[in-house]
C-alpha positions as CSV (number, residue, x, y, z in Angstrom):
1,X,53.9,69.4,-56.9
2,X,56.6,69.4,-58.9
3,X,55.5,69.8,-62.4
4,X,54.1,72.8,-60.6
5,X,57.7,73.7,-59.9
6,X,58.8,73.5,-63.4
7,X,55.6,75.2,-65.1
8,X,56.7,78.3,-62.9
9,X,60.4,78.3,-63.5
10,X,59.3,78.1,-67.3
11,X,60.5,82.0,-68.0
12,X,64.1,82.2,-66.9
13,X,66.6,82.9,-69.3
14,X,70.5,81.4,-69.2
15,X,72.8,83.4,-71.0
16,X,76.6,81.6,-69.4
17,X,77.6,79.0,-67.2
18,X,77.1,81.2,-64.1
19,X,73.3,81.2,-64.8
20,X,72.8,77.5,-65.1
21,X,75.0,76.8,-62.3
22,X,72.7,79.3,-60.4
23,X,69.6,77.6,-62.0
24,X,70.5,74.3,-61.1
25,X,71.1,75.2,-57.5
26,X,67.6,76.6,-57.1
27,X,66.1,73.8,-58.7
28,X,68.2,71.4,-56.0
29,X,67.6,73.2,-53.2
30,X,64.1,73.8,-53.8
31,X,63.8,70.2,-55.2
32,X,65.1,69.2,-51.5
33,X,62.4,71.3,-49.7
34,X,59.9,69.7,-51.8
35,X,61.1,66.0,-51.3
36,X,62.1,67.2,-47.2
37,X,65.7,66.1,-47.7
38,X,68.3,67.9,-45.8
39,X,70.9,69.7,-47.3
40,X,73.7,68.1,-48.7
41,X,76.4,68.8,-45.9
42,X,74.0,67.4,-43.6
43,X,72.7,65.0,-45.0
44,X,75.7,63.4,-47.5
45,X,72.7,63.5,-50.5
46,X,75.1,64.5,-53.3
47,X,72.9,66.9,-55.4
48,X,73.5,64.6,-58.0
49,X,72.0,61.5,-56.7
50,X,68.9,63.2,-55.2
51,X,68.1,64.4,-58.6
52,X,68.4,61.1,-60.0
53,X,66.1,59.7,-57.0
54,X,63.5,62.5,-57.9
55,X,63.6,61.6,-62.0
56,X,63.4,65.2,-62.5
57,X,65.2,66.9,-65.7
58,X,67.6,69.5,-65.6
59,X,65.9,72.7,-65.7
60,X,68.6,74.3,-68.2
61,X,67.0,71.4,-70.3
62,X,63.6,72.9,-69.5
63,X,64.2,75.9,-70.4
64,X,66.2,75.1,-73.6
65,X,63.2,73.3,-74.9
66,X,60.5,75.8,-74.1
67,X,62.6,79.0,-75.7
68,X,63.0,76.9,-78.7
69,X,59.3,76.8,-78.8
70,X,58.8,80.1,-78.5
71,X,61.1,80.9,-81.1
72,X,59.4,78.2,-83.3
73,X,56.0,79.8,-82.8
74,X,57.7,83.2,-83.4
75,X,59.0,81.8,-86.5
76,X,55.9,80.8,-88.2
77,X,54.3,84.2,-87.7
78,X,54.0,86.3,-91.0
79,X,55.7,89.1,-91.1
80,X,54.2,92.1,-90.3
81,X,53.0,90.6,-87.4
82,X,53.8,92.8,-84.7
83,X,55.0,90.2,-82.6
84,X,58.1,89.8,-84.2
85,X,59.6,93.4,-84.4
């Protein structure tokens, strides 16, 4: 379920620290629905020790991965390819 999770998050983009720090709470809250733990003023679960429990990566680490792939494949494209204009 969760791989699922992170296979549909793979197309955000993070441009500053706003975004990631808005990334990271959707992927704890969510992460929380998933694993049915309360939220963290109910339950005293920092965020940071239920993502720990859950062995889940960041998902600005995801994300960082996955666009340098796509730049990679965008790379290796010759080019007139129309793909990279």
């Amino acid at each position: 379920m969760i791989g699922t999770f992170h296979n549909c998050i793979a197309c955000a983009q993070c441009e500053n620290k706003m975004d990631l720090r808005k990334i990271h709470g959707f992927q704890t809250k969510c992460l929380r629905s998933i694993l049915c733990i309360p939220p963290p003023y109910t339950s005293r679960i920092p965020n940071a020790t239920m993502m720990q429990s859950s062995r889940c990566k960041l998902l600005s680490t995801i994300l960082k991965f996955k666009q340098l792939l796509l730049f990679q494949s965008i790379a290796t494209l010759p080019e007139d390819d129309v793909s990279r204009r």
